[in-house]
N, C-alpha and C positions, 0 to 999 in steps of 0.2 A: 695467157691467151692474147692481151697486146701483142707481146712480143711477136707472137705468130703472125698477128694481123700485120704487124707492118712489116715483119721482115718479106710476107705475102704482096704487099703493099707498093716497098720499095723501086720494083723492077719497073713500072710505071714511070717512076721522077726520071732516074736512069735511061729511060729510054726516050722521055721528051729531052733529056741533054746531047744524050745521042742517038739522033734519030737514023742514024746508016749504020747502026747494032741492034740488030731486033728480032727476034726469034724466040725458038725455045731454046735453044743451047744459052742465047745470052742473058735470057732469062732466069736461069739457075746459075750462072756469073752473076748475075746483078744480087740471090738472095743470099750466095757464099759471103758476098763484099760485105753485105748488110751483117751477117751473123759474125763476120771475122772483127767487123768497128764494135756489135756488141759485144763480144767476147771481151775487147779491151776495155768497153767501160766497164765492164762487170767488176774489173782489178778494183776498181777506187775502192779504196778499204771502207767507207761511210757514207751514208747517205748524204752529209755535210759536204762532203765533195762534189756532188752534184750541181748542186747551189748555181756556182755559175756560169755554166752550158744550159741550168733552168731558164735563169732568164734572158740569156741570150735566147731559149728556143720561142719564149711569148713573144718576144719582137717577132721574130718573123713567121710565127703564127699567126698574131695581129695582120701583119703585113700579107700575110695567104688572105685573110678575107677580105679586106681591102682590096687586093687583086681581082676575087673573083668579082666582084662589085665592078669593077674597072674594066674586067672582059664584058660582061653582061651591057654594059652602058652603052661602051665605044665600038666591041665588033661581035655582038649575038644579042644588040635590039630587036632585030628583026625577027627571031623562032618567041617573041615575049607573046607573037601572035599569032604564028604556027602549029605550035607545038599541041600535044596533044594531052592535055590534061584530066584526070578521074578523079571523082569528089573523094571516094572512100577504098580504090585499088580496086584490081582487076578482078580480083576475087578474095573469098575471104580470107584463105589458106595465106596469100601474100600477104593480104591486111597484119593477121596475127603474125608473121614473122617477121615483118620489117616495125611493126611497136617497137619493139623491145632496144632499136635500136638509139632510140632518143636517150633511152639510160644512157649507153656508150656516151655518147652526145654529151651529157652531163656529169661525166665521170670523173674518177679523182680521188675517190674515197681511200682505196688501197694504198696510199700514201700519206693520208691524213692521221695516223699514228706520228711516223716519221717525223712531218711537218711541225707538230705539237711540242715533240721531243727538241724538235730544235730551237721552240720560239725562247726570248729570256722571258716572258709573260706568257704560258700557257693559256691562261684565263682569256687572254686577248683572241685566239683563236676564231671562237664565233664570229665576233666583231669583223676580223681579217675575212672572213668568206662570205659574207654580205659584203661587203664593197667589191670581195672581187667577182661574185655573181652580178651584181647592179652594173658591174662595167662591162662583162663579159653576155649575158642576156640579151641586151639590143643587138649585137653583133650578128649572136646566133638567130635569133628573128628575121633580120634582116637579109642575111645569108642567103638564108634556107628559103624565103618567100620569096627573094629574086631569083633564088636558083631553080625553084619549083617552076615558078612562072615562065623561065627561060626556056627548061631543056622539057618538062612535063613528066610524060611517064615514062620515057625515052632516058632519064635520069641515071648516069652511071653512078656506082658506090664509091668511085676512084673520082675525086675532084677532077682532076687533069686531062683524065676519056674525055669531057665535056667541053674542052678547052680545044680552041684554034692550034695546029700543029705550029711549029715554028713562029712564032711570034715570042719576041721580047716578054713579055709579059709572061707567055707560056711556061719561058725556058726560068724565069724568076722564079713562078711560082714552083716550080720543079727542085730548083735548090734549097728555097722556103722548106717545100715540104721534105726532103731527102733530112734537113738538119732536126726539123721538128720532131718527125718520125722515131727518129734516132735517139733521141735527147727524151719523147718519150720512154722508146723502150728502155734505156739506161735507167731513169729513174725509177721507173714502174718494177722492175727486174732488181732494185737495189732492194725496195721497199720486200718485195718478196722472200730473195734469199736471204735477208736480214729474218726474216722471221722464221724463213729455215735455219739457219745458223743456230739461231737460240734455241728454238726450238729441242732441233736435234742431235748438231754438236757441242750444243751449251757455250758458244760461243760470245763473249761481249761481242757487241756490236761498234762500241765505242773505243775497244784495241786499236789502237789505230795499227796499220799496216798487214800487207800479205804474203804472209812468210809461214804461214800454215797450209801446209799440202793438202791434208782435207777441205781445207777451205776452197782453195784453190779449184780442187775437181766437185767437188759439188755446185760451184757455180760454175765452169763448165760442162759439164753433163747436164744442168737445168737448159743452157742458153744450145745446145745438141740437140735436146727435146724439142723443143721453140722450130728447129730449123726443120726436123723431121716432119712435124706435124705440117708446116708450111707449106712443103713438101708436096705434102697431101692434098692440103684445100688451096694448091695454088692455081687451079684454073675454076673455083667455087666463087659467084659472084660475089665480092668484099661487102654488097650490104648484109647481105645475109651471115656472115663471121660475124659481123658488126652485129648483129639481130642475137645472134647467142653471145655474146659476152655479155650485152647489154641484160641478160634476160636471167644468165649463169650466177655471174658474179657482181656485177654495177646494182641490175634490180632488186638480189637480193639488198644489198647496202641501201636500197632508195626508195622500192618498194615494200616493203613486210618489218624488215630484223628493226628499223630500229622503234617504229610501235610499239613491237613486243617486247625488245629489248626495256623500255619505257618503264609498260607495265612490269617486267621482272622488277627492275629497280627499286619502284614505289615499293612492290611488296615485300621485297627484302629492308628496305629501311621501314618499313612498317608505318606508310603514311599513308591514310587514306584517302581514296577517290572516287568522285562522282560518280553517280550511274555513267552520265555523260562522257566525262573521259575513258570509265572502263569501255564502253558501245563504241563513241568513237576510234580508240585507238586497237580494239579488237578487230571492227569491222576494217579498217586501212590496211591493217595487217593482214587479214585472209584475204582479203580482193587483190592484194599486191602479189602475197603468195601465188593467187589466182594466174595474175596474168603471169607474173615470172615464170610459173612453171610453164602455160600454154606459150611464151613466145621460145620458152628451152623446147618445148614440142613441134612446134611447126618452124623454129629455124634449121631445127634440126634435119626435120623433112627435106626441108627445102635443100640442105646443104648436101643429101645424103643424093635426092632426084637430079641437083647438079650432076654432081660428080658422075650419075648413071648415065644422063644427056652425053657428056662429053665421051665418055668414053664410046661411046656408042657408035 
């Protein structure tokens, strides 16, 4: 579902680059481009190749918020007091579908196998995602409450809709995001088909090289998917994609599985636990279940009444 979201996503950056190509024809130009760059990363035989177009893409991720900081300050002070702000959304139906998308927001998990597999100190791990939440945390606070304050409930899910056309800055953060996007979906789509491979063709992961033809069309035909579906929800407002990923697949990782996961563990290795911990980590569990399932329900609404609006 990444994949979807941004290859859905992409025609945006594309078209703050060129703004005298704009349509819908050029708009399904800009999601081919997108599917044709990730087709090629998909080749990288290993997650390990990844690595570094990863951190090439946190620079200039860093550097998107940054920007959006830097538009808000120098040229959209002034909607800081216009704009039309709601304490709790317009209605409840929205409330419950844009929740879920703070998971997305916090996302990452579906790589964190991956990432482990590659440390030489697995054990380090935790330690490694506390500093990088501690660093990344103030950003997204910061972000989000000047962007809020800025644009209000008028709030587009596409960063850049928000953004002054044509300005330096604009056309930055456009590139920023065009690489970010990108370097997401590659990596998130490695972490995936790696687990299809093993999975189903019994494939190592750590072979290096792709000179297997099933390999080959399998992960072509996943990233064919991706585009289809795109396809589909490309005129579906992006918070709301955003809302069911967060709700599908992020919240279960964030919300419920791993409570429960918890308690499996203890009682498989046969050590006992508090009233406290069992209550505790049962109750986090079903209220997370709770929401996950409600914001998969009314993103899904919402995603479904798009699509009927538009056609309409």
């Amino acid at each position: 579902m990444t994949g979807v979201f941004n290859i859905a996503y992409m025609p945006a950056s594309f078209m703050q680059l060129f703004s005298d190509r704009r349509g819908s024809a050029e708009e399904v130009k800009y999601m081919v481009v997108t599917w044709g760059i990730m087709c090629l990363g998909s080749l990288l035989p290993s997650y390990h190749d990844t690595f570094p177009i990863a951190a090439f893409s946190a620079l200039v991720s860093t550097a998107n918020a940054m920007l959006q900081v830097v538009v808000i300050a120098f040229y959209q002070r002034g909607q800081l007091w216009t704009s039309h702000k709601e304490v709790v959304g317009s209605n409840t139906t929205s409330l419950l579908a844009a929740l879920p998308a703070i998971a997305y927001a916090f996302g990452g998990h579906g790589v964190f196998p991956e990432e482990v597999r590659e440390l030489k100190t697995p054990k380090d791990f935790p330690r490694i995602v506390k500093w990088l939440y501690a660093g990344s945390l103030p950003w997204y606070y910061v972000v989000s409450i000047a962007s809020y304050a800025c644009y209000g409930s008028e709030i587009n899910g596409n960063p850049l809709f928000n953004w002054p056309r044509g300005l330096w800055v604009t056309q930055c953060g456009a590139v920023f995001s065009l690489v970010g996007a990108i370097v997401i979906s590659v990596t998130t789509n490695q972490a995936t088909l790696i687990a299809v491979e093993e999975k189903v063709l019994r494939i190592d992961s750590f072979e290096y090289g792709m000179n297997s033809a099933p390999r080959i069309l399998v992960r072509f035909a996943f990233i064919m998917l991706q585009l289809l579906a795109a396809f589909v929800l490309r005129r579906t407002p992006l918070q709301y994609l955003q809302a069911f990923m967060g709700s599908f697949g992020v919240g279960c990782l964030t919300f419920w599985a791993p409570f429960l996961f918890y308690l499996r563990v203890q009682r498989r290795k046969k050590r006992p636990l508090g009233r406290a911990q069992v209550v505790f980590n049962a109750g986090m569990g079903a209220a997370g279940a709770a929401f996950s399932l409600l914001g998969m329900v009314f993103s899904t609404v919402k995603l479904i009444s798009g699509e009927k609006n538009l056609k309409v």
